[in-house]
N, C-alpha and C positions, 0 to 999 in steps of 0.2 A: 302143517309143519311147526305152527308158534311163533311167535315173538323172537328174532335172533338179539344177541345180546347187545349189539350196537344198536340196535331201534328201542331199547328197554333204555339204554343209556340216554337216548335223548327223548323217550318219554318222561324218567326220571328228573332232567332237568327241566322238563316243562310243567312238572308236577308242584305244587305248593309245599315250600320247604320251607322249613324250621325257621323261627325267626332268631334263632342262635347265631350266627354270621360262623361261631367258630366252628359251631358243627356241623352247618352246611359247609366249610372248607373241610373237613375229615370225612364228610362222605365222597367228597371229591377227587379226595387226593387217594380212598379206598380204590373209589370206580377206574381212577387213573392208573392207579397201579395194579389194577385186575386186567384193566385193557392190554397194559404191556407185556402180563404175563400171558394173556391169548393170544394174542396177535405174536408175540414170539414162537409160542409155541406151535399156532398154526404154520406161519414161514417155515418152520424145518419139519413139518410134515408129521409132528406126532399129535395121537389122540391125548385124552386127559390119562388114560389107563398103561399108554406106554410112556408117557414125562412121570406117573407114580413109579413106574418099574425101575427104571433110569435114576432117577431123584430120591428112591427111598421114604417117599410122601404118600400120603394116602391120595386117593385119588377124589374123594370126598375132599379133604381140605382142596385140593388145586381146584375144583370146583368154586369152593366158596370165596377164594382166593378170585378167580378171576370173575365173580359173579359182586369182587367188592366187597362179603358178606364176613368174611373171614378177618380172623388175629393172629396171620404168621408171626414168628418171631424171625429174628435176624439170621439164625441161623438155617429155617426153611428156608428163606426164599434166595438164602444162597446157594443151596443144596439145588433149589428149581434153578437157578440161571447158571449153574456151573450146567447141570445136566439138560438146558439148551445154547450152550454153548457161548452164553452172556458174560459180561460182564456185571456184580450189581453194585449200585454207587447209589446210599442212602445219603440226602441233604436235608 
């Protein structure tokens, strides 16, 4: 079955990171906001291929996106949480 993506996240953090401080926070706060875009999307029960339908997104980006890998802009990832029924509030 592979590696699910929450056991890749905390291998990830056990892995030897950058000694940038600011760029291990941006890959954190990437992996953090991939998790919430999964984990929202698993709760209401859609695949990655029915939140692209919905959303208007490719289903490649919502992958990269919640795999942390991805550069949504402001306006994907409102188009993803409107079409899971979120709220999105960037700080």
């Amino acid at each position: 079955m592979g590696t699910s993506f929450k056991d890749y996240l905390e291998q990830s953090r056990k892995a030897d990171a950058p000694d940038d401080a600011a760029l291990r926070e941006v890959f954190r706060t990437d992996i953090t906001l991939g998790l919430q875009f999964h984990d929202a999307r698993v709760a209401v029960g859609l695949t990655q291929q029915e939140l692209a339908v919905r959303a208007s997104v490719a289903q490649a980006d919502i992958s990269r996106i919640e795999r942390g890998a991805g550069n949504p802009t402001a306006a994907t990832l409102q188009r993803l949480a409107v079409a899971l029924g979120r709220q999105l509030v960037l700080v």
